[in-house]
N, C-alpha and C positions, 0 to 999 in steps of 0.2 A: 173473783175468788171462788174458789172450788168449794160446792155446796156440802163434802164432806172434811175442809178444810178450817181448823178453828184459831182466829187468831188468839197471839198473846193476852194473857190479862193484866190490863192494870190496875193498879193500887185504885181501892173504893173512890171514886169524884174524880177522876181525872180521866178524861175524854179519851178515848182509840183513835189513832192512828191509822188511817189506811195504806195496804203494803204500799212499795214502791213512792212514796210521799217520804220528805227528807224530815230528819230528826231535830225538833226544837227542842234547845234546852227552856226547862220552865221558869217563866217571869212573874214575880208578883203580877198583880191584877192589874189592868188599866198600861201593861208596859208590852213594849213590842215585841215578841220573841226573835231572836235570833241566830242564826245556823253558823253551828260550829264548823272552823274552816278545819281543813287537812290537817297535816302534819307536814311542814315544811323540814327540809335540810340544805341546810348552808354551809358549803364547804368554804374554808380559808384556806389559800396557799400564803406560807410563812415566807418572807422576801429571801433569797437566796445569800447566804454571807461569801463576797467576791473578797479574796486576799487585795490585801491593800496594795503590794509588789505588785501583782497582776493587772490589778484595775487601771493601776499608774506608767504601766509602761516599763521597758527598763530604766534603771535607776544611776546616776552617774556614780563611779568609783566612787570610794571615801578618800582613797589617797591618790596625789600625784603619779605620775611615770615618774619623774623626777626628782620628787618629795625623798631622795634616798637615805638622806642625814636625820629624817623622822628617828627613823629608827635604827640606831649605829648597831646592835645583835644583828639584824638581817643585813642590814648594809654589809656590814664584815663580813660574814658567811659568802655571800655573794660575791663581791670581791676577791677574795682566798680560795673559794672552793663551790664556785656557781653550780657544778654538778650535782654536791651533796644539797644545795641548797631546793636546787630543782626539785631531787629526789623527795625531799622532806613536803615539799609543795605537794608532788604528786602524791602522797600518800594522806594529807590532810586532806586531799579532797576525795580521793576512791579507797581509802581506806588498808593499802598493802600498797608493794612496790618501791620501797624508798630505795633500796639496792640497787635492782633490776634498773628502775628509769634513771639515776645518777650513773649508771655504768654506760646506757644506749645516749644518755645525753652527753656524755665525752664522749663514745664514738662519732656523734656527728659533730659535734665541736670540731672533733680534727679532722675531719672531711668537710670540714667547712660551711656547712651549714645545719646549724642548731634549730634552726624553724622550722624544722619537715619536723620534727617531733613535739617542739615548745611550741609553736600554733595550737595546737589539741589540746593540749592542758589550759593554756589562757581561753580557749572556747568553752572549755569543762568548768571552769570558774565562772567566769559569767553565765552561764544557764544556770547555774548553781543558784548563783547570788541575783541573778534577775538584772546584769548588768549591761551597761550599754556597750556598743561597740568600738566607740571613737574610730580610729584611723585602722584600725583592720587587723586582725588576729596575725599574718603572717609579715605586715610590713613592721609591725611593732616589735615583733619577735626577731627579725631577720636584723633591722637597722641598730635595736638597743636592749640588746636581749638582758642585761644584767640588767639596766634599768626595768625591765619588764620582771624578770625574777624577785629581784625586790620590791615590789611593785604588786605580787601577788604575794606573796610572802607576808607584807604588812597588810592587805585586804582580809587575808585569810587568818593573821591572826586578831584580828579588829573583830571581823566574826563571831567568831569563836567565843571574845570576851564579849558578844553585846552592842557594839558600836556602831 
């Protein structure tokens, strides 16, 4: 220590400290003292909430392809007027378009093949809905397309309510 350097004072009876010597807290008499440790921090990482759909995989339909008598409203639409049906399809799931896609879904109807365009919408529902694939977006569409209309049609309104 520096001869013109003056340490702190302590309170009357209680012995100095020399610098650089680490800091006891004071023990009654007869007790060991002991050095206070740092100040610790402990961070927690919170477990991650994984959706339940996601964690599981996709999920099978709720309804049949075949299931069509479930629900005789969409059965019949399908049946009478599969285009309007489509249409009402596409727009429960992207939100616009009921028109536009019933009028491009007759056009390919009578060009005879309806699954260049109904493939993409049965693909759009299942990413939707976290659904499995079964036998393939365009041989479904291609071999039993009304069944597949109705088909989505009751998935999508199963949804909708909850189910």
């Amino acid at each position: 220590m520096a001869h013109n350097q003056v340490p702190p004072q302590q309170p009357y009876g209680q012995p100095q400290q020399p610098y650089g010597q680490p800091q006891y807290a004071q023990q009654p008499y007869g007790q060991q003292p002991y050095q206070q440790a740092p100040a610790t921090h402990i961070y927690v990482q919170q477990p991650q909430q994984v959706s339940p759909s996601i964690a599981s995989g996709p999920r099978p339909w709720n309804n049949s392809l075949f299931g069509c008598f479930s629900d005789l409203g969409s059965c019949l639409m399908t049946c009478c007027f599969p285009c309007v049906q489509y249409g009402m399809n596409y727009e429960a799931i992207n939100g616009t378009g009921c028109c536009s896609q019933a009028c491009a879904y007759m056009c390919f109807t009578y060009l005879g093949c309806p699954c260049l365009i109904h493939k993409d919408l049965r693909a759009s529902i299942r990413r939707k809905y976290n659904l499995e694939d079964g036998c393939g977006d365009c041989l479904t569409t291609w071999c039993c397309p009304a069944c597949a209309i109705c088909q989505e049609a009751r998935e999508i309104k199963d949804r909708k309510n909850g189910v």
